[in-house]
TIVO-2410 file (N, C-alpha, C; in nm, 3 decimals):
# residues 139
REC num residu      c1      c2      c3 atome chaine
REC   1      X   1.266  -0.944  -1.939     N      A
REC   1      X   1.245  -0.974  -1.798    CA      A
REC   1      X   1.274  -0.849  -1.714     C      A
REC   2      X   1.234  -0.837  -1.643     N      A
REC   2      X   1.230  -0.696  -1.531    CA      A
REC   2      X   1.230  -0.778  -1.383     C      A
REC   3      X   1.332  -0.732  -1.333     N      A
REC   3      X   1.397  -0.804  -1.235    CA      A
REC   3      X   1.361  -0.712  -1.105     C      A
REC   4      X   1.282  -0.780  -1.022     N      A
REC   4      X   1.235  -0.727  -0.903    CA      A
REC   4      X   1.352  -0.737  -0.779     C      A
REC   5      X   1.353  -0.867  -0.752     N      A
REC   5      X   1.435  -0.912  -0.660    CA      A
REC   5      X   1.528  -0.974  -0.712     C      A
REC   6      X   1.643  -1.050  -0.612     N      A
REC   6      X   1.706  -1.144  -0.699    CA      A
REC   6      X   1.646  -1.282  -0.727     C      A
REC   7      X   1.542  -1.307  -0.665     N      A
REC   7      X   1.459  -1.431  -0.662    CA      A
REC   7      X   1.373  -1.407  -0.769     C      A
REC   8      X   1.272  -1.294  -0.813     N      A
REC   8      X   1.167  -1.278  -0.836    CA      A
REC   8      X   1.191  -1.172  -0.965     C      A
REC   9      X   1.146  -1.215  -1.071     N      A
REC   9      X   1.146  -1.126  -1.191    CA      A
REC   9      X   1.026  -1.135  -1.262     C      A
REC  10      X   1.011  -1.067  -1.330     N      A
REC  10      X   0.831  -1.070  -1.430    CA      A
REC  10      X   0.905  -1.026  -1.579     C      A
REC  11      X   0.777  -1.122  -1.630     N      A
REC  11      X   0.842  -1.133  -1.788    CA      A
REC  11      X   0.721  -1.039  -1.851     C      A
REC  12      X   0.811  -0.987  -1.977     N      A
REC  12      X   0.742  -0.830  -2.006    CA      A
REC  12      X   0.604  -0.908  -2.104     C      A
REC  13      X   0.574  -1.036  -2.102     N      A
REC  13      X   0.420  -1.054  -2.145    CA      A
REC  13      X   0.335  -1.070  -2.024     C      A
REC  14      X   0.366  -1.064  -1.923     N      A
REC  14      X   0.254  -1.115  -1.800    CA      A
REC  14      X   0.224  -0.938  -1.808     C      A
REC  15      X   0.292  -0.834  -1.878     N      A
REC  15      X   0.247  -0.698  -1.833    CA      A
REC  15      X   0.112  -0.626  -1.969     C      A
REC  16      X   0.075  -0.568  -1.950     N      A
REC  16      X  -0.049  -0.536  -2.038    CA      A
REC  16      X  -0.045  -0.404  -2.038     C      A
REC  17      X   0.023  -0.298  -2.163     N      A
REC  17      X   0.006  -0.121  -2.150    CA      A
REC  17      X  -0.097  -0.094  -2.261     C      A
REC  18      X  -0.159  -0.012  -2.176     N      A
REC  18      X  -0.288   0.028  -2.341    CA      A
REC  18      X  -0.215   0.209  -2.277     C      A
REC  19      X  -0.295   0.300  -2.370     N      A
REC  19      X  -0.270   0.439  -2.354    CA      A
REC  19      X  -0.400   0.488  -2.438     C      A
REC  20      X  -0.384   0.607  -2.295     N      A
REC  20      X  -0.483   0.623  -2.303    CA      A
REC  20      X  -0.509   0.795  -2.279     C      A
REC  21      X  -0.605   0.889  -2.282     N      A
REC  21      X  -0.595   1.047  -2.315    CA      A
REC  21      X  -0.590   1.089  -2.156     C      A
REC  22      X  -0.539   1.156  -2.123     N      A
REC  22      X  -0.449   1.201  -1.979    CA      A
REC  22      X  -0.601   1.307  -1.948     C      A
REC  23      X  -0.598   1.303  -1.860     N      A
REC  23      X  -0.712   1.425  -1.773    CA      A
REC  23      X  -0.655   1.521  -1.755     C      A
REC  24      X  -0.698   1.660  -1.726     N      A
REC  24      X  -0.647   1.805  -1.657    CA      A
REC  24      X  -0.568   1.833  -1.707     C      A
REC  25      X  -0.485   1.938  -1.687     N      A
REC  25      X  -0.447   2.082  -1.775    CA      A
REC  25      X  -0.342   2.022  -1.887     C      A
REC  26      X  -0.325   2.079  -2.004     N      A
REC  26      X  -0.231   2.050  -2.107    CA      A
REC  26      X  -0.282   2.093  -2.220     C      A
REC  27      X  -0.358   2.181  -2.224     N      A
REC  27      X  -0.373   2.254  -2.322    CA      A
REC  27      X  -0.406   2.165  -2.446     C      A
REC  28      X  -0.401   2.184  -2.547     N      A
REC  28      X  -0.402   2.118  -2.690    CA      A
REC  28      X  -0.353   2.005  -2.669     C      A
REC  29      X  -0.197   1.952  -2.599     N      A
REC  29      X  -0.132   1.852  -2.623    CA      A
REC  29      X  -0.279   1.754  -2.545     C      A
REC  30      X  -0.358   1.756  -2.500     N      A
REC  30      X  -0.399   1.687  -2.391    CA      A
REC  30      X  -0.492   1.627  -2.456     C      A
REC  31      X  -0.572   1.675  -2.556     N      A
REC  31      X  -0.708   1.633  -2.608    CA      A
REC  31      X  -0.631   1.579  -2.754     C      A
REC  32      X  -0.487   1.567  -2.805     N      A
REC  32      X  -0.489   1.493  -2.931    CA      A
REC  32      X  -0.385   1.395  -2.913     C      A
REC  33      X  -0.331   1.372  -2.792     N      A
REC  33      X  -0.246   1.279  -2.809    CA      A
REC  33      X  -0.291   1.174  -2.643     C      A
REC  34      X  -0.299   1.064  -2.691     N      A
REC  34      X  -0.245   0.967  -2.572    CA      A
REC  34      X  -0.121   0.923  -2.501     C      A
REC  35      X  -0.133   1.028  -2.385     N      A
REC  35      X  -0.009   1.015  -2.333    CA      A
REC  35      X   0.004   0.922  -2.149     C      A
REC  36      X  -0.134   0.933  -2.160     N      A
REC  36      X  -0.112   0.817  -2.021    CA      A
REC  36      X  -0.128   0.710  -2.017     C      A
REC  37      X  -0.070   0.629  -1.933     N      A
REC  37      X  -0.041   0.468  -1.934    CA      A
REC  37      X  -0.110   0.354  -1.819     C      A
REC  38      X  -0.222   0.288  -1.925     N      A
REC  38      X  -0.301   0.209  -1.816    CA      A
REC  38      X  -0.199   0.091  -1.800     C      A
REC  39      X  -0.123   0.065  -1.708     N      A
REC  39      X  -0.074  -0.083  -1.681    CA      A
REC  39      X  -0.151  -0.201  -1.653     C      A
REC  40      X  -0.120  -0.291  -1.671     N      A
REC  40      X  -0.244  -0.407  -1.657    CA      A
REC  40      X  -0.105  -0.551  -1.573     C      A
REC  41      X  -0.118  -0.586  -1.473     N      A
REC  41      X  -0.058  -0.687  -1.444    CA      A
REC  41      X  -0.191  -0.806  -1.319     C      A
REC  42      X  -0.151  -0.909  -1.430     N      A
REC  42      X  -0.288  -1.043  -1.344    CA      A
REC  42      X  -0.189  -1.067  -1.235     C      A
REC  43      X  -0.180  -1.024  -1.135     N      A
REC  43      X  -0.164  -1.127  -0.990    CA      A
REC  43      X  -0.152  -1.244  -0.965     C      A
REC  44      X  -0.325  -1.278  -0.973     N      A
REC  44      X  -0.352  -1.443  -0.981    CA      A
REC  44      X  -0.290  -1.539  -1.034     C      A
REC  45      X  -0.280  -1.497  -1.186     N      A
REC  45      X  -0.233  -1.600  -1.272    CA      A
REC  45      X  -0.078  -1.544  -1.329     C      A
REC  46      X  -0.016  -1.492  -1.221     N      A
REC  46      X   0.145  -1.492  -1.307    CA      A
REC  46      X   0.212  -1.603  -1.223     C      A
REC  47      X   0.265  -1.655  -1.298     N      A
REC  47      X   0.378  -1.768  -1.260    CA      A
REC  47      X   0.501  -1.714  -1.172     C      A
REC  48      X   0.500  -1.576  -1.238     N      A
REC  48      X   0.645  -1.537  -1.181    CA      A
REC  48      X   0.661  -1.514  -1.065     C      A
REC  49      X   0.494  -1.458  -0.975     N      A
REC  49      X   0.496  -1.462  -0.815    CA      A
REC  49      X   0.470  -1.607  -0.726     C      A
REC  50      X   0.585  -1.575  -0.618     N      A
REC  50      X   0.517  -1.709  -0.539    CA      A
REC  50      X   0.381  -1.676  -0.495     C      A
REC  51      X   0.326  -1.747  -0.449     N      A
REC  51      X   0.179  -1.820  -0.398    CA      A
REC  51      X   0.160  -1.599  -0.252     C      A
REC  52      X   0.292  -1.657  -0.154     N      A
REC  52      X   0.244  -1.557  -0.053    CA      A
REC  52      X   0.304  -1.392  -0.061     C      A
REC  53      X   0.397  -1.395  -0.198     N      A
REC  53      X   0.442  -1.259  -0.249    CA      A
REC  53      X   0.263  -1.198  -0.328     C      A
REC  54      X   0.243  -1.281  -0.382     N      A
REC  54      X   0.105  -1.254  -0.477    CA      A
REC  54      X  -0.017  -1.214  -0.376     C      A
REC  55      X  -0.036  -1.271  -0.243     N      A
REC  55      X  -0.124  -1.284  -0.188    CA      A
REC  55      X  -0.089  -1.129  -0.099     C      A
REC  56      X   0.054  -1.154  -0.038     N      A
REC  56      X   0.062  -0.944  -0.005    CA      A
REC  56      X   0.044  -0.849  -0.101     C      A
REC  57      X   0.055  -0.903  -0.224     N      A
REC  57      X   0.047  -0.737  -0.329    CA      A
REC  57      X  -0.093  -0.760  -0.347     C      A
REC  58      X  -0.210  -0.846  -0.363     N      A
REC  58      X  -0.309  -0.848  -0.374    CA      A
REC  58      X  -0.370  -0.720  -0.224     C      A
REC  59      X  -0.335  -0.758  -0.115     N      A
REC  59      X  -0.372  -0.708  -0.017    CA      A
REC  59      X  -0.310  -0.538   0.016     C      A
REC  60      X  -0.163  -0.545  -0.070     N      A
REC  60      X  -0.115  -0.395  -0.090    CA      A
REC  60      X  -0.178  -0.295  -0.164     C      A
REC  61      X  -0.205  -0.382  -0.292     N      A
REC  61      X  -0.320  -0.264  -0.380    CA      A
REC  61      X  -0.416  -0.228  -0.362     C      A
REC  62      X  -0.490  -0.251  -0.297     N      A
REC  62      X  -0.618  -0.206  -0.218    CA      A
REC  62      X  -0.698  -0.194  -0.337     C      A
REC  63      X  -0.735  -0.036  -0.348     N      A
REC  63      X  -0.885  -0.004  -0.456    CA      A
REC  63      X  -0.842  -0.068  -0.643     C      A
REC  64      X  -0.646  -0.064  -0.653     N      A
REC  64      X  -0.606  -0.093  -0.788    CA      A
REC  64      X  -0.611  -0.228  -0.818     C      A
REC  65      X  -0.702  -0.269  -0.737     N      A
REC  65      X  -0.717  -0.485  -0.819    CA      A
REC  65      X  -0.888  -0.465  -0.829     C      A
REC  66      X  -0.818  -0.529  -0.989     N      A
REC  66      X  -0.990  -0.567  -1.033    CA      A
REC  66      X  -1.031  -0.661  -0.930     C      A
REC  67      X  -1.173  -0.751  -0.969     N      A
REC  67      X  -1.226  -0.843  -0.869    CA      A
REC  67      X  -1.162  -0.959  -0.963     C      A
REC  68      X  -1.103  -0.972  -1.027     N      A
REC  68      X  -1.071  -1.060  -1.148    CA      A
REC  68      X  -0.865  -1.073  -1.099     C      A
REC  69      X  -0.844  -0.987  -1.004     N      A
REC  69      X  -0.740  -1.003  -0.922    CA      A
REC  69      X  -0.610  -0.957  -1.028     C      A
REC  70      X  -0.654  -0.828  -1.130     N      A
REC  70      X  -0.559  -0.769  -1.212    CA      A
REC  70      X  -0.549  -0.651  -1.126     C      A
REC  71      X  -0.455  -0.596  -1.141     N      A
REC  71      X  -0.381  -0.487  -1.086    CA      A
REC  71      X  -0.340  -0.379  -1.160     C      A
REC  72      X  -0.437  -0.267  -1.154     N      A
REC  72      X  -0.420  -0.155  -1.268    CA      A
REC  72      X  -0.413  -0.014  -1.213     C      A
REC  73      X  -0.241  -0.014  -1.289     N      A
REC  73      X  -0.179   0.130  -1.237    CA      A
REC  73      X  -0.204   0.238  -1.380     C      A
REC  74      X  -0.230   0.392  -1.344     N      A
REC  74      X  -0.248   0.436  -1.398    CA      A
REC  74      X  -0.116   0.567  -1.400     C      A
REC  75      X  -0.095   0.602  -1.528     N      A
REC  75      X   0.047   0.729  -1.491    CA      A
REC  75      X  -0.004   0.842  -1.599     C      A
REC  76      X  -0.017   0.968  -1.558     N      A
REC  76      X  -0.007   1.034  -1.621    CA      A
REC  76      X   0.032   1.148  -1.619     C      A
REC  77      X   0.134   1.206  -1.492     N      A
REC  77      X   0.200   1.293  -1.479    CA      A
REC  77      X   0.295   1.375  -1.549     C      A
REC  78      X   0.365   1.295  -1.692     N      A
REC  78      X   0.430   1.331  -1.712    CA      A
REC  78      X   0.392   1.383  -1.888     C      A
REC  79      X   0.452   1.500  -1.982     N      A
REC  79      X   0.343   1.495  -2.070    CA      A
REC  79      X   0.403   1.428  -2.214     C      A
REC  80      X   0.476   1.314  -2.169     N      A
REC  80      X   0.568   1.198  -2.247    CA      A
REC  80      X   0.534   1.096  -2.208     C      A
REC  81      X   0.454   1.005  -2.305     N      A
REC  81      X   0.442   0.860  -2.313    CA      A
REC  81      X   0.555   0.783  -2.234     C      A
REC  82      X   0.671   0.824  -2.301     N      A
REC  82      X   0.762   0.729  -2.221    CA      A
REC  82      X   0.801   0.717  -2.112     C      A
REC  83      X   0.771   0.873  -2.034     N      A
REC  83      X   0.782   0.911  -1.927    CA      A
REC  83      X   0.683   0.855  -1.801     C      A
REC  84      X   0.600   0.851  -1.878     N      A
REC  84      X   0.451   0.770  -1.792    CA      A
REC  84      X   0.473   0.626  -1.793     C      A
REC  85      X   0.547   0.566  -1.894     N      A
REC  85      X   0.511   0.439  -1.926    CA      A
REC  85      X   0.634   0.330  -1.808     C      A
REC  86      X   0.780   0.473  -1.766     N      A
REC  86      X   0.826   0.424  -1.701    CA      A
REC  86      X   0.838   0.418  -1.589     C      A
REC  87      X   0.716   0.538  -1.515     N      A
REC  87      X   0.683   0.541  -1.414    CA      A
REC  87      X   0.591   0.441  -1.401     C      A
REC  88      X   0.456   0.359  -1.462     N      A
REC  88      X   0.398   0.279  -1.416    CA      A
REC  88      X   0.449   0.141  -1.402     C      A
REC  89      X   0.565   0.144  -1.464     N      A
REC  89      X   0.671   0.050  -1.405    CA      A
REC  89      X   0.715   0.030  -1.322     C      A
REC  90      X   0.826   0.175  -1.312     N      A
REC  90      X   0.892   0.168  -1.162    CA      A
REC  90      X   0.738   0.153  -1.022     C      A
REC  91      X   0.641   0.213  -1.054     N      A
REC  91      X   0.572   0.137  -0.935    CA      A
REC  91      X   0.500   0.040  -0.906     C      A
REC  92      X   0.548  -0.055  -1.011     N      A
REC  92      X   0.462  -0.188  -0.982    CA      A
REC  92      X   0.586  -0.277  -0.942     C      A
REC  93      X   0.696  -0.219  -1.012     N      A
REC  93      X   0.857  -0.272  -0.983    CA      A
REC  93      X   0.879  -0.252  -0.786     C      A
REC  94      X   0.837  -0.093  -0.735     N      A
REC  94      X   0.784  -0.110  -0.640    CA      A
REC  94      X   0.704  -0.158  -0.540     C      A
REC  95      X   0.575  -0.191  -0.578     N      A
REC  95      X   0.500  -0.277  -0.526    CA      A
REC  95      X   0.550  -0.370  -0.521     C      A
REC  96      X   0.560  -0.488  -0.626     N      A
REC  96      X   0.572  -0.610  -0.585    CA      A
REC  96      X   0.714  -0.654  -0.527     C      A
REC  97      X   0.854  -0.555  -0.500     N      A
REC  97      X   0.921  -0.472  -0.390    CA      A
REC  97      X   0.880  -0.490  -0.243     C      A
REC  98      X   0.810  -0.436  -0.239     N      A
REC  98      X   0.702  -0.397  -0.054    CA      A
REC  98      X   0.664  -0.553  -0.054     C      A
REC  99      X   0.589  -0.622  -0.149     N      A
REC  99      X   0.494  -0.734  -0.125    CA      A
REC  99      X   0.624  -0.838  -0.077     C      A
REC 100      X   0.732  -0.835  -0.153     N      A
REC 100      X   0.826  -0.942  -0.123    CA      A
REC 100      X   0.869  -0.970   0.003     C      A
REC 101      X   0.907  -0.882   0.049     N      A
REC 101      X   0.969  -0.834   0.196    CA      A
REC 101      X   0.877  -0.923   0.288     C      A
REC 102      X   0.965  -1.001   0.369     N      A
REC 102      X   0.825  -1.051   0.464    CA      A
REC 102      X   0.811  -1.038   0.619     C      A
REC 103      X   0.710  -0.984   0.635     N      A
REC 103      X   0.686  -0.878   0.735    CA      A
REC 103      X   0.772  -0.960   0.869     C      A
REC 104      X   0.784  -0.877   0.971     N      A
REC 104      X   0.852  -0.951   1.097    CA      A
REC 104      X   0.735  -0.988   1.167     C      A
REC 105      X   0.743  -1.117   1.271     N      A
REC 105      X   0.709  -1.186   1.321    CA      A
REC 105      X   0.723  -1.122   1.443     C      A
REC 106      X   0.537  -1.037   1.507     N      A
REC 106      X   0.564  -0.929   1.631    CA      A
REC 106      X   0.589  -1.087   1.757     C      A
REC 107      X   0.692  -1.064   1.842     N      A
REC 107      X   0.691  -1.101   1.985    CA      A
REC 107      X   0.643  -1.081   2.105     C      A
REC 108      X   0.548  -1.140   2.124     N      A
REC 108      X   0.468  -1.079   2.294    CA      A
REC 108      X   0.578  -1.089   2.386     C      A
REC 109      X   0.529  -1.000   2.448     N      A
REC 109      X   0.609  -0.882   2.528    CA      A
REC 109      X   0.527  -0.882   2.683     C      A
REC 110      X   0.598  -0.876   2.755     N      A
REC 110      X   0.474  -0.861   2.884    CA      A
REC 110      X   0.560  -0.694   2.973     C      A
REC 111      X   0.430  -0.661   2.975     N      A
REC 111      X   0.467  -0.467   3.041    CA      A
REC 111      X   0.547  -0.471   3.163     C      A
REC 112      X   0.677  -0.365   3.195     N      A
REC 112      X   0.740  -0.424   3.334    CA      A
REC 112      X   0.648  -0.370   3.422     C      A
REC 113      X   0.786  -0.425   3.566     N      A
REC 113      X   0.649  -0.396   3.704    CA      A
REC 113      X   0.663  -0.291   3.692     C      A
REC 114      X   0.777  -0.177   3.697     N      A
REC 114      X   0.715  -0.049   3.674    CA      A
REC 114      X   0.651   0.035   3.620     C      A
REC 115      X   0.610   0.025   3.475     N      A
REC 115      X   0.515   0.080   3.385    CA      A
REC 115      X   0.353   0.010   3.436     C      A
REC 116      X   0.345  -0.097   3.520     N      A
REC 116      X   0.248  -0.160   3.580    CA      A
REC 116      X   0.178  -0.077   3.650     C      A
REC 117      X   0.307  -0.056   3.781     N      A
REC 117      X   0.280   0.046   3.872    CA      A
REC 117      X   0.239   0.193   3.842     C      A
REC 118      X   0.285   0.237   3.760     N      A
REC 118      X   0.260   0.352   3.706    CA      A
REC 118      X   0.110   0.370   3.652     C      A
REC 119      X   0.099   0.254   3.561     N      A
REC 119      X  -0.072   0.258   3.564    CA      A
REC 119      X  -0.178   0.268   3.690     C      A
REC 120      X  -0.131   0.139   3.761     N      A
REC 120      X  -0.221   0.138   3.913    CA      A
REC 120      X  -0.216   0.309   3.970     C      A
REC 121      X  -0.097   0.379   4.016     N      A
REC 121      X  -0.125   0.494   4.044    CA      A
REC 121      X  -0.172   0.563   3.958     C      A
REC 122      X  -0.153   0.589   3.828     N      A
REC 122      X  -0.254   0.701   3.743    CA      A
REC 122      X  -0.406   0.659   3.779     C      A
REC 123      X  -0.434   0.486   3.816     N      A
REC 123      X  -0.569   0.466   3.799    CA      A
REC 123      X  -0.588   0.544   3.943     C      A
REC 124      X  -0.516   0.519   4.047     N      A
REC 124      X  -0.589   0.558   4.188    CA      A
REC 124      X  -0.601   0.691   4.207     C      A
REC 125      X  -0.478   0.753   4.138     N      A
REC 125      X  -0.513   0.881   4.140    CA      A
REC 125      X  -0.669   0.954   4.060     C      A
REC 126      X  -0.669   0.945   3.933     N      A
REC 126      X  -0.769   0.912   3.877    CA      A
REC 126      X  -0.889   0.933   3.933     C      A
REC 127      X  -0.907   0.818   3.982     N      A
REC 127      X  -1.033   0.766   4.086    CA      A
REC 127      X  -1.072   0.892   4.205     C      A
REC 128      X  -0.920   0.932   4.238     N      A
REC 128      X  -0.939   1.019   4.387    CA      A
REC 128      X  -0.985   1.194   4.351     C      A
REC 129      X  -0.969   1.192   4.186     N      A
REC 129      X  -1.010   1.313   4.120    CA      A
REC 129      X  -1.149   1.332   4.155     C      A
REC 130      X  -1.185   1.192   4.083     N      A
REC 130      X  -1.363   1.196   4.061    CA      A
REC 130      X  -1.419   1.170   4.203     C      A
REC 131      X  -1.373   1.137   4.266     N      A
REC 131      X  -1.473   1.075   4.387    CA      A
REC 131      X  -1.470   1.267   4.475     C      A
REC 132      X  -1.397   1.345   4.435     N      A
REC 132      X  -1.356   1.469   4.519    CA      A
REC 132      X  -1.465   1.561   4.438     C      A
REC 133      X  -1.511   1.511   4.352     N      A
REC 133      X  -1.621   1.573   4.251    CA      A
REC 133      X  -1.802   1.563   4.281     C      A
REC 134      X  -1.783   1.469   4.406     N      A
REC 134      X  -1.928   1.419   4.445    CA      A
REC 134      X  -1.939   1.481   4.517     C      A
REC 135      X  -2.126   1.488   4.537     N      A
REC 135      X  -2.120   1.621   4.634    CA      A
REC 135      X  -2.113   1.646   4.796     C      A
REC 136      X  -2.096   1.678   4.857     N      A
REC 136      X  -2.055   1.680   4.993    CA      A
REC 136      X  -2.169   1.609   5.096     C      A
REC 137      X  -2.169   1.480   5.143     N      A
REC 137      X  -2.291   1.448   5.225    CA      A
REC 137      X  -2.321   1.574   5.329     C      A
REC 138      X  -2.464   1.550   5.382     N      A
REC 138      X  -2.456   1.640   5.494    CA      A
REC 138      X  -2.488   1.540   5.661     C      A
REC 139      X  -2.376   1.496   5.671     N      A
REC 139      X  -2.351   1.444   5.789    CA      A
REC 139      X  -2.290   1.476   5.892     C      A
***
């Protein structure tokens, strides 16, 4: 179990690691060993999220959810399997982190009279710019 919150933990079968050959520079090590880590976690169908934690990390991952509503992190920064494997952890351990949290509830607010006022004169002033910009009748 991998313990997110104190409410909220994920059990290490709802998670899915394949590995896979890392892109860009590494010389030799890069083209014979698999050292980066596709994470695979279903959203939709884990038990372990509530209903509206699932529904913010769906909306947090943006381009990393399949249409099938899996969530796939990729790590390959580091040039150790294990090193990758525990970074695509710690950021899904992150994510669904952010998703838990539940956002604050904004309060309408109404602008005071003085920031009011302050508008009305920027507007009149404003106004007295452009109208000094027209061209001079000849009367």
């Amino acid at each position: 179990m991998i313990r997110v919150t104190p409410q909220i933990s994920i059990d290490d079968s709802e998670i899915e690691e394949s590995f896979v050959r890392a892109s860009g520079p590494g010389g030799q090590n890069v083209n014979k060993v698999s050292t980066a880590v596709q994470l695979r976690f279903d959203v939709r169908r884990s038990p372990s999220l509530p209903n509206d934690v699932a529904i913010r990390l769906m909306r947090l991952a943006g381009s990393r959810l399949t249409k099938d509503g899996v969530l796939v992190l990729t790590a390959q920064s580091h040039r150790s399997q294990a090193d990758n494997r525990a970074e695509a952890l710690a950021r899904l351990v992150a994510l669904v982190a952010e998703a838990a949290e539940r956002p604050k509830r904004r309060l309408a607010t109404r602008p005071t009279r003085a920031s009011e006022a302050r508008r009305r004169e920027a507007k009149s002033h404003r106004g007295a710019v452009k109208s000094r910009r027209r061209p001079v009748s000849g009367d």
